[in-house]
C-alpha positions in Angstrom: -11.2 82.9 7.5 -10.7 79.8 6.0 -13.1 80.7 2.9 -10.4 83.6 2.5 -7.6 81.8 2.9 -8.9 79.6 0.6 -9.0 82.6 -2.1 -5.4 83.5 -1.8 -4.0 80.4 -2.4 -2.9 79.1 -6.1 -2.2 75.6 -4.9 -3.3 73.1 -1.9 0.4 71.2 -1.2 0.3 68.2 1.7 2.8 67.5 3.7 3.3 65.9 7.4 2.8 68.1 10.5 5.4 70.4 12.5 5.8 67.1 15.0 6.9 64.9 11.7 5.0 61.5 11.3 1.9 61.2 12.4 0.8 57.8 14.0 -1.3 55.4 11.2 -5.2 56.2 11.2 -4.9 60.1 12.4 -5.6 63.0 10.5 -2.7 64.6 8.8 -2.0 68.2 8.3 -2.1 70.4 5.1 -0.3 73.8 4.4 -1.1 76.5 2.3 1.2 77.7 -0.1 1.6 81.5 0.9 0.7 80.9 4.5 3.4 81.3 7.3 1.2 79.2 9.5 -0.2 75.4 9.1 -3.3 75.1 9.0 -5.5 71.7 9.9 -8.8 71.4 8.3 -9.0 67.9 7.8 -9.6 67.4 10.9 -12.9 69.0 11.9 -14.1 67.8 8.7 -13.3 64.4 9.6 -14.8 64.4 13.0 -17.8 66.0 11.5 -18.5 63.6 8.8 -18.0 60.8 11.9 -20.5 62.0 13.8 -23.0 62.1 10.5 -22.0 58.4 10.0 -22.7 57.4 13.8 -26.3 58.9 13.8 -27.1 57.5 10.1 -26.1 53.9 11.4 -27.9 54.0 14.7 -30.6 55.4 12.1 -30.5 52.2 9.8 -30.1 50.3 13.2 -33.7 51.4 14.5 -35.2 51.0 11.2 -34.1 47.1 10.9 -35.2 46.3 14.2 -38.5 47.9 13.7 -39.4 46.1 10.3 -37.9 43.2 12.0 -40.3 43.5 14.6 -43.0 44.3 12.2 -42.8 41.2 9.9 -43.1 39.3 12.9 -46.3 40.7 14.1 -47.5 40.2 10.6 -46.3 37.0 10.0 -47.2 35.0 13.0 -50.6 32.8 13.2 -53.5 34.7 15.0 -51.8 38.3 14.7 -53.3 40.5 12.0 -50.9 44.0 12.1 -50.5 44.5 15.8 -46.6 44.6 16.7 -47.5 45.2 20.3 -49.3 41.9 20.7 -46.1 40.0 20.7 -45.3 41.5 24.0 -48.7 40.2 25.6 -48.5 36.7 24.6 -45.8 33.9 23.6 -45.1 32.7 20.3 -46.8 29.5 19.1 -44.8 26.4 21.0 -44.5 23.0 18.2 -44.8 19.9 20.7 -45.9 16.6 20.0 -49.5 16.0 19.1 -51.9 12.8 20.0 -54.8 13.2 17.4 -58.2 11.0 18.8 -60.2 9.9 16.0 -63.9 8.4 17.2 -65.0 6.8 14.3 -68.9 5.1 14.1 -69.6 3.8 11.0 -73.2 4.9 10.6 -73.5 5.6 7.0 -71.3 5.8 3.9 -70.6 9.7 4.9 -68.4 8.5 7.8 -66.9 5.7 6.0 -65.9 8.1 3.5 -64.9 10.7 5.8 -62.3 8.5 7.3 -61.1 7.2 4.8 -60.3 10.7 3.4 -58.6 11.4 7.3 -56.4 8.4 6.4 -55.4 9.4 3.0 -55.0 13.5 3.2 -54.8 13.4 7.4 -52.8 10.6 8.7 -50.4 11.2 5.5 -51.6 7.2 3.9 -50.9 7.9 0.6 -47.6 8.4 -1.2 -48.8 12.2 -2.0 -49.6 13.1 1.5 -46.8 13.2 4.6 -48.1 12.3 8.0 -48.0 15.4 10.1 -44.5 15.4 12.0 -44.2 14.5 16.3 -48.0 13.2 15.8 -49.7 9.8 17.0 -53.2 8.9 16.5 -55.1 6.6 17.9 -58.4 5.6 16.6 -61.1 4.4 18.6 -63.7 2.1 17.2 -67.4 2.3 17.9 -69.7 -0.7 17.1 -68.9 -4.2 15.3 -68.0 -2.1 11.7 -65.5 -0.1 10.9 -64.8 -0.4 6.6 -61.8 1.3 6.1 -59.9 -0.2 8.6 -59.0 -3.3 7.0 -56.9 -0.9 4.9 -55.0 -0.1 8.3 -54.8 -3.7 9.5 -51.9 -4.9 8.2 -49.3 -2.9 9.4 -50.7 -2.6 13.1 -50.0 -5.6 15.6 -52.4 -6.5 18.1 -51.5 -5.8 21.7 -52.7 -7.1 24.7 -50.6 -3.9 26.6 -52.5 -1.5 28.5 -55.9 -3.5 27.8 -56.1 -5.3 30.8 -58.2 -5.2 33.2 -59.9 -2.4 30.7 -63.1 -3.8 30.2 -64.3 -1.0 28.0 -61.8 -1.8 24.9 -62.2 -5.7 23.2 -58.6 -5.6 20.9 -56.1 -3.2 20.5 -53.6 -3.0 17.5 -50.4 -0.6 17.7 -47.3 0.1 16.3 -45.2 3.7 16.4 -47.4 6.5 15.6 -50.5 4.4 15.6 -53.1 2.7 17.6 -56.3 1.3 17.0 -59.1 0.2 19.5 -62.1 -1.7 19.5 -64.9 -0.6 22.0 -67.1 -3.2 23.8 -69.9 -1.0 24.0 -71.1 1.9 21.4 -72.4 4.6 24.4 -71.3 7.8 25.4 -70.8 9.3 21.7 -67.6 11.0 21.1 -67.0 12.1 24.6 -66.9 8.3 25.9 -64.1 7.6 22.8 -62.4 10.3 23.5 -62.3 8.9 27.5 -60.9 5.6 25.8 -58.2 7.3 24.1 -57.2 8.9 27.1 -57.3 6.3 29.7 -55.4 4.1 27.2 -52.4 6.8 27.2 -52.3 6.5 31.4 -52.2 2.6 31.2 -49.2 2.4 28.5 -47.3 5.5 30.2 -47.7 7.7 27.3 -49.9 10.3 28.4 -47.0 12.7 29.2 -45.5 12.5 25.9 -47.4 15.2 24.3 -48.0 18.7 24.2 -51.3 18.9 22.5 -54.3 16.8 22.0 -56.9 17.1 18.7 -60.0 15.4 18.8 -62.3 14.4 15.6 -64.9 12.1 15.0 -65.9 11.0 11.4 -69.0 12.7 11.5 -66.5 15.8 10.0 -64.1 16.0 6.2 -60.6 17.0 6.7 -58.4 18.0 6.9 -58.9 20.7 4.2 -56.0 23.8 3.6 -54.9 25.6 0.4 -51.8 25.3 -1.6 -50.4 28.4 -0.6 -49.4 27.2 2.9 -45.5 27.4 3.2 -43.6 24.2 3.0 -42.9 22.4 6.4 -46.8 23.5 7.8 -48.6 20.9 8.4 -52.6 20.6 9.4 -52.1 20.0 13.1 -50.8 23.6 13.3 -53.8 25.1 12.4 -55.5 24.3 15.6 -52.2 24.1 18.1 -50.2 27.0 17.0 -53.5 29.0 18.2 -53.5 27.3 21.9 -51.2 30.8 23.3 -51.4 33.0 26.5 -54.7 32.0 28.2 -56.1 30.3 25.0 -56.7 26.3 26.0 -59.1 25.2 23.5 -59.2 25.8 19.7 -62.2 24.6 18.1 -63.3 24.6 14.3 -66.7 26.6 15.3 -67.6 28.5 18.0 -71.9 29.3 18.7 -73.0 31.5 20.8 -75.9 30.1 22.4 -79.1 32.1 23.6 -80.6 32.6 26.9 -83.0 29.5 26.5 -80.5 27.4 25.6 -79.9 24.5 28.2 -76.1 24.8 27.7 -76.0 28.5 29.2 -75.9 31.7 27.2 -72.9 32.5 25.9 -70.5 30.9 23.4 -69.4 27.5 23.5 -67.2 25.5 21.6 -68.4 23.0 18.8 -66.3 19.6 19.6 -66.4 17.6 16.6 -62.9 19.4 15.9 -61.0 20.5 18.5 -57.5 21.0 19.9 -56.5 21.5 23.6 -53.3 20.9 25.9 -52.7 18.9 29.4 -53.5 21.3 31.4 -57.1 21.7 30.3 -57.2 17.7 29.6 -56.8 18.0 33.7 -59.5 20.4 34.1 -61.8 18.6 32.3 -61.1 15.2 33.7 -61.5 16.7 37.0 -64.9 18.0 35.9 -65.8 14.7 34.4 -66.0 16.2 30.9 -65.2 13.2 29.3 -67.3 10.7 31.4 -69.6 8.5 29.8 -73.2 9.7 29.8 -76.0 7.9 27.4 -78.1 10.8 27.3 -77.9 13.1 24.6 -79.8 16.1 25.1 -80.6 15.9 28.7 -79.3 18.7 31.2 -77.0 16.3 32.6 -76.5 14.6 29.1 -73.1 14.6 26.4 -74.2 17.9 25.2 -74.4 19.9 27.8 -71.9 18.2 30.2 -69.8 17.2 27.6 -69.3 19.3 24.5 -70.5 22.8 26.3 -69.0 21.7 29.7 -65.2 22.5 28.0 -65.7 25.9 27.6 -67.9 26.2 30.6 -65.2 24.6 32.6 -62.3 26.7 30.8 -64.1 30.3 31.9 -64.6 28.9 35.3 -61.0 28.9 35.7 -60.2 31.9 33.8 -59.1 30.2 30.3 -60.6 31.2 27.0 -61.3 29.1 23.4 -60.7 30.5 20.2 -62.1 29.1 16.5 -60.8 29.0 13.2 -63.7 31.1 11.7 -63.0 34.0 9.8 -66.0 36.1 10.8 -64.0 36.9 14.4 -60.8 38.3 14.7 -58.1 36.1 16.3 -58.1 38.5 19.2 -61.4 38.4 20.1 -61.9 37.9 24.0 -64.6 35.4 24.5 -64.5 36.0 27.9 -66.1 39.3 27.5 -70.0 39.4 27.3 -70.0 41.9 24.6 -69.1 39.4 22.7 -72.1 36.5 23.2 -74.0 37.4 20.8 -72.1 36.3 18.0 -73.7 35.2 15.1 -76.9 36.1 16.2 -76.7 33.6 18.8 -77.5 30.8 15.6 -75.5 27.8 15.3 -72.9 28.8 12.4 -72.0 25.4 11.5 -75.3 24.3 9.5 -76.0 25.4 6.2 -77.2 28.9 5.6 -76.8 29.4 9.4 -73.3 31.4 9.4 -74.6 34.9 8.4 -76.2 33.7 5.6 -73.3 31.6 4.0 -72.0 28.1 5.2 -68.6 27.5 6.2 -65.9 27.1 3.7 -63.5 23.8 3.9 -60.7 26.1 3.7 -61.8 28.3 6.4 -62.2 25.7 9.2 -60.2 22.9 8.3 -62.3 20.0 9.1 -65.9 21.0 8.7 -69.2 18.8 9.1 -70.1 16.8 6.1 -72.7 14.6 7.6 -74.6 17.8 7.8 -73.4 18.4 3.8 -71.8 21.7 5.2 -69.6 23.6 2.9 -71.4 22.0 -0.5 -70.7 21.7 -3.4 -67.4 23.4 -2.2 -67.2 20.1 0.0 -67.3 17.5 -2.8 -65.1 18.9 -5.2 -62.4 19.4 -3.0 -62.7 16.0 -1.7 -62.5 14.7 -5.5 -59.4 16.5 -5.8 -57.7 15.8 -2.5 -57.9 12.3 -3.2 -57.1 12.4 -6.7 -53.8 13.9 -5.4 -53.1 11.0 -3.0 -53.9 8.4 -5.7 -50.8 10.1 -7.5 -52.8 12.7 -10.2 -52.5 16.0 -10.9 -55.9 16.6 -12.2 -54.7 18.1 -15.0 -56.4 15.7 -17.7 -59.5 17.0 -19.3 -60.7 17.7 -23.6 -62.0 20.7 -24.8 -65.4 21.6 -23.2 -66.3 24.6 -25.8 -69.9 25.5 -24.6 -67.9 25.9 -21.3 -65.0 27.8 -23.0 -67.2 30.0 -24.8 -69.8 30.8 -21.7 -66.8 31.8 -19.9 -65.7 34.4 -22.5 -68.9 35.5 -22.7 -70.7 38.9 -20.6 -73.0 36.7 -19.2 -70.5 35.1 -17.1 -70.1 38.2 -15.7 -73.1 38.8 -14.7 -74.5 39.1 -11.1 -75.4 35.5 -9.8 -77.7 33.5 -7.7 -75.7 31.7 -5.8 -76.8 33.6 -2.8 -80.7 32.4 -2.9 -79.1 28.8 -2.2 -78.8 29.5 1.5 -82.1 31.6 1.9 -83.3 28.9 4.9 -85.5 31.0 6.8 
């Protein structure tokens, strides 16, 4: 009817209704010329195109909250693409960190390797910012410690919290920082790492912090890429992992074989490693951390000690995670299926991680007194600490039998590289 009407008339006149004015915001009425009756066809067309408009913005609605949703999953650490996986476990918590640092001075590896941890690490160079809500404290190990005279000066000794603590000789400390000398060298890591934490119960400090790292200087670090986004900071690589029933983050994880002492299944390296209090507690309990002066006996720091945190983790339901990129983030290591990782071979030696070694951007902090990660290792150690020192490494002249290899097929050629890490 209306199409016919619409044929019939010559002209489309508007005017107000029969009633008169029509309240503000209401459709208003139309008549056709030749018509003895008025007409309104606004108003359906109105209420139609009202209803489109609802359903397109509840549309747009859904849409944003999806790729909202989406970007998160994408975007936060340890998630690769599952949306879902947000729902199952907490985002990453930022606390305060206390970073334990056993340093031994047994050869000019571990003098370098700390002072590498003080320049790119503990932020002691005017290119490098210590990591934010972080304290260390560094625990010394026999009469020599080289680079801490570089330390020295701005610490104070303290006589707080060491006595009746036979185990440390001196202690220096300001904010962020403390530095102690052992009496005895015993217990490796494990029996430093004790120090450190019976030294945060004495001065009341213990509760401060949310997570704990722990390194010795037999490991380079920390190592990470220029494409991190500004505000990250090391620390984060390890902590922002330690979610749902995660407790310990560690650079390497082996799974060990049936006739290994430790117990088959995987276990978490401890040279580099990140927990939180409440598996501090556990481990305390177990007497993780206790002072043991034999290495490789059943009852010794290896098996006790460095095995006995994920041993003691499992027992109570907990699981580890590692920084490796060979394993997805996910992976449940509390699930035998997954024991046999890496063939059941030490990954962290060279040539022992499925035929590679690991990368210093991969792990972080990686084990240079083993010369893991070379050549890889040394150059990015010259150019870490040509950074702190204030270059750019941008200097160089013109090396043309370099220049013109590297325009050349053969540099394109399939390599050798590989052979290098043929060890069995």
């Amino acid at each position: 009817m209306t199409t016919n009407l619409a044929h019939r008339t010559s002209a489309l006149q508007r005017t107000n209704s029969d009633t008169g004015s029509k309240e503000p915001g209401l459709p208003q009425t139309y008549t056709l010329s030749g018509s003895s009756s008025q007409t309104r066809l606004l108003s359906p067309v109105l209420s139609a195109w009202a209803q489109a408009g609802l359903i397109f913005t509840g549309l747009l609605l859904l849409t944003t909250l999806y790729q909202v949703d989406l970007t998160r999953s994408q975007t936060s650490p340890g998630l690769r693409g599952n949306p879902r996986h947000l729902l199952a476990s907490p985002p990453p918590v930022f606390g305060p960190t206390l970073v334990s640092y056993s340093y031994f001075e047994k050869d000019d590896v571990q003098r370098f390797n700390m002072e590498f941890f003080m320049a790119v690490g503990m932020g002691q160079s005017p290119r490098f910012k210590p990591p934010q809500a972080t304290d260390f404290v560094v625990i010394i190990s026999g009469e020599k410690c080289s680079p801490c005279k570089q330390l020295l000066p701005s610490l104070v000794e303290t006589h707080s919290g060491t006595r009746n603590f036979p185990e440390v000789s001196q202690a220096w400390s300001v904010p962020g920082l403390t530095m102690l000398q052992r009496t005895q060298n015993e217990g490796m890591d494990f029996a430093a790492h004790n120090i450190t934490l019976q030294w945060l119960q004495r001065t009341g400090s213990y509760s401060k912090y949310r997570f704990f790292i722990f390194l010795n200087s037999s490991v380079r670090g920390p190592f990470y890429p220029s494409y991190m986004p500004q505000g990250w900071q090391w620390t984060r690589a390890y902590t922002d992992r330690i979610i749902g029933n995660v407790k310990l983050v560690s650079a390497s994880i082996v799974c060990l074989p049936t006739i290994d002492a430790g117990g088959f299944g995987p276990k978490a390296e401890s040279w580099a490693f990140a927990t939180d209090p409440e598996a501090l507690e556990l481990f305390t309990r177990a007497g993780v951390f206790h002072l043991r002066t034999c290495k490789l006996c059943d009852d010794g720091v290896v098996v006790r000690g460095e095995y006995g945190l994920t041993n003691v983790l499992f027992s109570h339901g907990y699981s580890i995670a590692t920084l490796m990129s060979m394993y997805h983030p996910d992976t449940d290591w509390l699930d035998d299926k997954n024991w046999h990782c890496n063939n059941n071979a030490h990954p962290s030696r060279h040539g022992s991680y499925d035929g590679i070694a690991m990368h210093p951007f991969e792990v972080v902090f990686l084990k240079a007194s083993w010369h893991v990660g070379e050549p890889h290792t040394a150059h990015y150690s010259k150019w870490f600490l040509a950074q702190a020192q204030g270059s750019d490494n941008t200097a160089g002249a013109f090396d043309e039998p370099m220049y013109r290899y590297a325009i050349s097929m053969e540099a394109q050629e399939p390599n050798n590289a590989e052979s290098c890490f043929k060890v069995v």
